[in-house]
C-alpha positions as CSV (number, residue, x, y, z in Angstrom):
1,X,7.7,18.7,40.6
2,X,9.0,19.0,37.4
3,X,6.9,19.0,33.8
4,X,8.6,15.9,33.0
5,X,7.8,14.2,36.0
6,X,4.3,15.0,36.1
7,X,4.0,13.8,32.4
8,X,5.3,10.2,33.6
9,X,3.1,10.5,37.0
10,X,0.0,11.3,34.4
11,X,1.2,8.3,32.4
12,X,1.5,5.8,34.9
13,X,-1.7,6.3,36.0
14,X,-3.6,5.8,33.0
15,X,-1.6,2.9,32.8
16,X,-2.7,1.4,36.4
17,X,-6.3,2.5,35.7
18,X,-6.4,0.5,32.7
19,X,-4.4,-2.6,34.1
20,X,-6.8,-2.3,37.6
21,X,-10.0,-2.5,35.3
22,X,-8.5,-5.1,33.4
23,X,-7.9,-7.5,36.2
24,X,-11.2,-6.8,37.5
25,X,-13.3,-7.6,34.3
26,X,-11.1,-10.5,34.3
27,X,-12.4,-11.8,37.6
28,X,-15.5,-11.0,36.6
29,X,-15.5,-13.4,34.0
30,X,-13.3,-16.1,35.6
31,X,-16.6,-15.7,38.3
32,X,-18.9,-16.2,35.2
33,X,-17.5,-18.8,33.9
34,X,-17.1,-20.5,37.3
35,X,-20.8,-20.2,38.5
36,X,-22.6,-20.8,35.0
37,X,-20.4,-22.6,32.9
38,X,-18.2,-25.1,35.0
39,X,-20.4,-28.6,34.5
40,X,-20.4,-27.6,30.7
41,X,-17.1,-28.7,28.6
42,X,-17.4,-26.3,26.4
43,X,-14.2,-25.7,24.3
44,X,-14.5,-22.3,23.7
45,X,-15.3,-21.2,27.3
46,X,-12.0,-23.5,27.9
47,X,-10.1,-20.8,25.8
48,X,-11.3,-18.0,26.9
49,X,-11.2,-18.8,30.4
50,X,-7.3,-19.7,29.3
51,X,-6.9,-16.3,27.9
52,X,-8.9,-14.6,30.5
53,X,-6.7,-15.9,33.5
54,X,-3.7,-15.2,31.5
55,X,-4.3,-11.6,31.2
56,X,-5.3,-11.2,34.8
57,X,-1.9,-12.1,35.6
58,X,-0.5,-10.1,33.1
59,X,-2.5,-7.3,34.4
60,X,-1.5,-8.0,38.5
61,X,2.3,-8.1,37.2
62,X,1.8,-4.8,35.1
63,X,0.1,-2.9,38.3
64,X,3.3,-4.0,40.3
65,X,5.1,-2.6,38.3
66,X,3.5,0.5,37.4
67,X,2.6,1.2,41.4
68,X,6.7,0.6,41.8
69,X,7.4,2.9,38.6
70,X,4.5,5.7,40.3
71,X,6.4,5.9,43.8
72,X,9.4,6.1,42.5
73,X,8.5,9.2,40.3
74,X,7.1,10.8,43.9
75,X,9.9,10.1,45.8
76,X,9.0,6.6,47.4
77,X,11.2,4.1,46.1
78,X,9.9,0.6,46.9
79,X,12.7,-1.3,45.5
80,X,15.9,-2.3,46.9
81,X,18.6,-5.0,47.1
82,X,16.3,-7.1,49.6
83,X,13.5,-7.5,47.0
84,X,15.8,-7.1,43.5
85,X,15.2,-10.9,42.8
86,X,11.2,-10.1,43.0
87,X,12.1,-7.2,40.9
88,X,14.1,-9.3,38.3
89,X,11.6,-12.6,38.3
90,X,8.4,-9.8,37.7
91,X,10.2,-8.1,34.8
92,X,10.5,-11.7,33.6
93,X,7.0,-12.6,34.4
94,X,5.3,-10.1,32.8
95,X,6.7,-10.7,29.2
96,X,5.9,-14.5,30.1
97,X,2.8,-13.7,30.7
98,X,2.0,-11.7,27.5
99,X,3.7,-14.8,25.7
100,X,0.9,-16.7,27.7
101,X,-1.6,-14.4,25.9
102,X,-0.8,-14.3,22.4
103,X,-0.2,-17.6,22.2
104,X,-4.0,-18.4,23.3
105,X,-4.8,-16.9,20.3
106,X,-2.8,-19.0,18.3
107,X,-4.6,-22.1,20.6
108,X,-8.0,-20.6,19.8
109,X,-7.1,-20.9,16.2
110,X,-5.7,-23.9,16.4
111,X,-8.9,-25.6,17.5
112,X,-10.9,-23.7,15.0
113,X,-8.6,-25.1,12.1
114,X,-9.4,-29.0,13.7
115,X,-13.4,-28.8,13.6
116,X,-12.9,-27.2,10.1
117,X,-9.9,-29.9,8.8
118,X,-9.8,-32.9,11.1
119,X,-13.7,-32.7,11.7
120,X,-14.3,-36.7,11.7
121,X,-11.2,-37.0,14.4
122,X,-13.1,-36.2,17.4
123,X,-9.5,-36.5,19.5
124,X,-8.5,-33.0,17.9
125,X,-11.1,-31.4,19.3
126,X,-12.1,-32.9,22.6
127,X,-12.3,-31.3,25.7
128,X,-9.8,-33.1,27.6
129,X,-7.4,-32.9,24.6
130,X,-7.4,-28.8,25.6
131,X,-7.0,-29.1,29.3
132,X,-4.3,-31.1,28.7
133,X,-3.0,-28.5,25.8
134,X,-3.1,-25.3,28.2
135,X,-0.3,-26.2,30.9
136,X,1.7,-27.4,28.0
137,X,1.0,-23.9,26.3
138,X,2.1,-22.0,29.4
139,X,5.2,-24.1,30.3
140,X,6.5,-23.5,26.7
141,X,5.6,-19.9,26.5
142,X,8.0,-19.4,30.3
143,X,10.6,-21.2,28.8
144,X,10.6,-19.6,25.5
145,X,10.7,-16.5,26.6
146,X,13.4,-17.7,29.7
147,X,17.0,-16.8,27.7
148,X,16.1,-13.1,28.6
149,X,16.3,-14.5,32.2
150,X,19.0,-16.6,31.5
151,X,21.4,-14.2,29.9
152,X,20.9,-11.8,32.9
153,X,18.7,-9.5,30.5
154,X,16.8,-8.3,32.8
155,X,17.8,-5.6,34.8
156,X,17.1,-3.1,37.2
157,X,16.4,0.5,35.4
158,X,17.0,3.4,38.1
159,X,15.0,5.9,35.5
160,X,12.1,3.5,36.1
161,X,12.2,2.4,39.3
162,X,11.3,-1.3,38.5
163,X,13.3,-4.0,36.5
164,X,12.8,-4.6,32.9
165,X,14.8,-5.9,29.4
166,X,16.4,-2.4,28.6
167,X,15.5,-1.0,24.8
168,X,19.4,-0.4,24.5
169,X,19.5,-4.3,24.4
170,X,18.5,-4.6,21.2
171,X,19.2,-8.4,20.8
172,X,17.1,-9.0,23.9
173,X,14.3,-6.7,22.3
174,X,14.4,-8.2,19.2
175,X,13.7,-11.8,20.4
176,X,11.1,-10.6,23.3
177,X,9.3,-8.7,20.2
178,X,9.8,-12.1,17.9
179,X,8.8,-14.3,20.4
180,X,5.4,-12.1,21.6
181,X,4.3,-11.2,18.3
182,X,5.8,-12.9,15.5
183,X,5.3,-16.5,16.9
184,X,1.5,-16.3,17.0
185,X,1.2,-13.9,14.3
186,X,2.5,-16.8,12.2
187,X,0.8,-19.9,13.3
188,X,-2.3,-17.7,12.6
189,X,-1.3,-16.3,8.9
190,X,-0.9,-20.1,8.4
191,X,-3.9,-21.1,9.3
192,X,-5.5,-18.3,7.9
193,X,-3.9,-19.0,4.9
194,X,-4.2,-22.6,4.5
195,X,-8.0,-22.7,5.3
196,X,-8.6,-20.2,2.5
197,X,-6.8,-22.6,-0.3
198,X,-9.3,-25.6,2.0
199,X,-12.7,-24.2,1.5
200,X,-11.9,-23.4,-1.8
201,X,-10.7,-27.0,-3.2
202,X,-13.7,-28.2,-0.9
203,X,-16.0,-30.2,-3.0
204,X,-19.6,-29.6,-2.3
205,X,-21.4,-30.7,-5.7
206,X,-23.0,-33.1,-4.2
207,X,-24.7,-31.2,-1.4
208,X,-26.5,-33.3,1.6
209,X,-27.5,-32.3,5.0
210,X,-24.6,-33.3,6.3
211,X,-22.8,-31.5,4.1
212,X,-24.8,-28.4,4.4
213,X,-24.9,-28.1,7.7
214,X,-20.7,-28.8,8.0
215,X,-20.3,-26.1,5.4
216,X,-21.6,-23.3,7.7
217,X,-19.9,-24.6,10.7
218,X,-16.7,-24.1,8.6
219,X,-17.8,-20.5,7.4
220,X,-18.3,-19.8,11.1
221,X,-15.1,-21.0,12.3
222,X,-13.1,-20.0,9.2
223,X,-14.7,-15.8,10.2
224,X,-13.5,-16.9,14.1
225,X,-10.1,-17.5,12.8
226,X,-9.8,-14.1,10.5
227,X,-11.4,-12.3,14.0
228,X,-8.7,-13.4,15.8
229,X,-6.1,-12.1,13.3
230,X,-7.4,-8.9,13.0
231,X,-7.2,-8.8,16.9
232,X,-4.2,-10.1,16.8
233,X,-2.5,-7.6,14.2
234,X,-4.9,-4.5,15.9
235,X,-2.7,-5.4,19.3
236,X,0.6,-4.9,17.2
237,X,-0.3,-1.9,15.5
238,X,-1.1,-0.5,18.9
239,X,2.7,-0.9,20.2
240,X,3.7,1.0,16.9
241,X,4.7,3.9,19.2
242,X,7.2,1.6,21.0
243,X,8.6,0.4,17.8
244,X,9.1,4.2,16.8
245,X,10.8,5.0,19.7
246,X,13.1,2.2,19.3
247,X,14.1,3.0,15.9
248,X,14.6,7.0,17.1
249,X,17.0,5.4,19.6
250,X,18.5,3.1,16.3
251,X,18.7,5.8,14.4
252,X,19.7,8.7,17.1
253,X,21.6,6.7,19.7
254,X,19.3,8.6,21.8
255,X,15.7,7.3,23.8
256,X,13.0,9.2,24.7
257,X,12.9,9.2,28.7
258,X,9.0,8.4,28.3
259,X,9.5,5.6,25.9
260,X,9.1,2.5,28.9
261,X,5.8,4.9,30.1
262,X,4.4,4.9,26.3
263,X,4.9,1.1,25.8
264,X,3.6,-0.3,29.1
265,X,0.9,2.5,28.0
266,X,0.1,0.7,24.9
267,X,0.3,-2.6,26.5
268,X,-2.2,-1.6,29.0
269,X,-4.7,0.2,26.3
270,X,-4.1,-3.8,24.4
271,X,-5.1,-5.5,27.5
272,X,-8.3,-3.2,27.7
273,X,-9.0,-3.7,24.1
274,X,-8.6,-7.6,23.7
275,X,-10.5,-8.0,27.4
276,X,-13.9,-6.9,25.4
277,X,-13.1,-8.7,22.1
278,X,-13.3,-11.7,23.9
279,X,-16.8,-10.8,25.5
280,X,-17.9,-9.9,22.4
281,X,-16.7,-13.0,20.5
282,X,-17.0,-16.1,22.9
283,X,-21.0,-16.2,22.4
284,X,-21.5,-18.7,25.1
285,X,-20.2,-15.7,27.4
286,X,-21.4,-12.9,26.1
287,X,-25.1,-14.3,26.0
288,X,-24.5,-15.0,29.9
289,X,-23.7,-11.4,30.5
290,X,-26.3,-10.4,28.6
291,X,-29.0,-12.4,30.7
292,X,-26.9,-11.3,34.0
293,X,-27.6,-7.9,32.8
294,X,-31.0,-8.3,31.5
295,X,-31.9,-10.0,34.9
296,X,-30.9,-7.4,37.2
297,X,-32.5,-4.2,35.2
298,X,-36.3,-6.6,35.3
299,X,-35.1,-6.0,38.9
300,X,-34.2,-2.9,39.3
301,X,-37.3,-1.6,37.2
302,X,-39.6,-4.7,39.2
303,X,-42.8,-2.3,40.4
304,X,-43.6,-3.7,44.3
305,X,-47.3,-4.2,44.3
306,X,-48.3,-1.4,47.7
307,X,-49.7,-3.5,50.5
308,X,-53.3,-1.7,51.5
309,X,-54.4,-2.2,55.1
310,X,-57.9,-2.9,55.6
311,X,-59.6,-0.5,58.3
312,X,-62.5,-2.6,60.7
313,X,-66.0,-1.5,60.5
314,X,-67.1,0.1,63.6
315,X,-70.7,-1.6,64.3
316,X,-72.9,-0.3,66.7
């Protein structure tokens, strides 16, 4: 085995690793949220249950293809022209499925922005208003991100061993990276943007309690909202290596044969990353996992009182 193969073997296991742990901290949370949050509508458990299940799928789609990629680079080649649609539809899939997750982001913010603007419309921020939002956010992110499908961009790569939009399509890329990114990243700016000129034009001379106590719930949701940017703009920063790469290939005409390893590398190390920012965020959650924790050291550490067997007196 050559040095270049073992260098893509070593890559796409880091990359399963990370998409394997991923799915299962995923489950682990879809569990949580299951057993200990499912009676109470709570918005932002809604969301991040949305984001949570979105990633998992990511994640399953990403360790296809990644097992497929890893077999093929040691000689097993799992696909063929019996399975090339499942190839085709899960190099679809898992760019759908990133759309999926960006754009919960831009849902998470968009529900912070209603209790902060539209706070005496309780429709805009009602818990059956967002159940109804989240299978209308993941039909439009599929068919957003369906011309790539459409237009037969997807293809099988032989160098990779599993089907994906080639980096030599740049018009394909292009739109995949505007949709994924840019999309999100905008509705968010926006917000981000507009709440900042709000809070500042907000008149609070005549403070009351209502008023009071309505001006820290907007603080709190205005920090949410610039949280979820800086995630947001963290996650593009980490596919900066792709973006080289493609521009060495603009520039060059030539790409790196470990430029598909290094980007589904990034996207794995993103998953990772954003999988803990949501613990760490969604306070509902995290203070869940903190109890689960807490519970099961007390038990770990509980001290089992030693039973003492009483001997009978001999009596003559």
């Amino acid at each position: 085995m050559d040095s270049w193969r073992i260098i893509n073997v070593v890559l796409n296991g880091i990359t399963l690793f990370n998409s394997i742990m991923t799915g299962l901290i995923c489950i682990f949370i879809i569990i949580i949220i299951i057993i200990y949050h499912r009676q109470n509508q709570s918005i932002p458990i809604l969301l991040a249950g949305h984001t949570c299940f979105s990633m998992l799928l990511s994640s399953i789609v990403l360790t296809s293809m990644t097992i497929s990629s890893l077999c093929g680079f040691i000689g097993i080649e799992l696909e063929n022209s019996n399975n090339r649609i499942w190839c085709i539809y899960r190099g679809f899939f898992i760019h759908g499925f990133l759309c999926v997750v960006y754009d919960s982001y831009a849902l998470q913010s968009i529900f912070r922005f209603c209790r902060v603007v539209f706070y005496r419309r309780k429709l805009f921020h009602s818990f059956k208003l967002y159940c109804i939002l989240i299978p209308i956010d993941i039909i439009f992110a599929l068919i957003s991100i369906s011309p790539v499908l459409y237009f037969h961009d997807v293809i099988y790569l032989s160098s990779e061993y599993y089907c994906q939009t080639p980096f030599t399509n740049l018009g394909a890329m292009l739109y995949i990276a505007a949709r994924l990114y840019g999309f999100p990243l905008f509705i968010l700016f926006f917000i981000y943007s507009y709440l900042i000129k709000y809070l500042k034009n907000l008149n609070l001379s005549l403070i009351t309690f209502d008023a009071r106590r309505r001006a820290l719930n907007n603080t709190r949701d205005f920090i949410m909202i610039k949280r979820l940017l800086i995630q947001l703009i963290l996650l593009i920063l980490l596919g900066l290596p792709s973006v080289i790469l493609l521009f060495i290939f603009i520039i060059t005409s030539h790409l790196p044969s470990i430029t598909y390893r290094i980007g589904w590398l990034c996207v794995s190390f993103s998953s990772f990353f954003l999988i803990f920012m949501l613990i760490k965020y969604t306070s509902p959650l995290r203070d869940t996992i903190k109890q689960l924790i807490k519970k099961m050291s007390c038990q770990k550490h509980r001290i089992v009182p030693q039973q003492t067997t009483q001997i009978p007196m001999r009596t003559n």
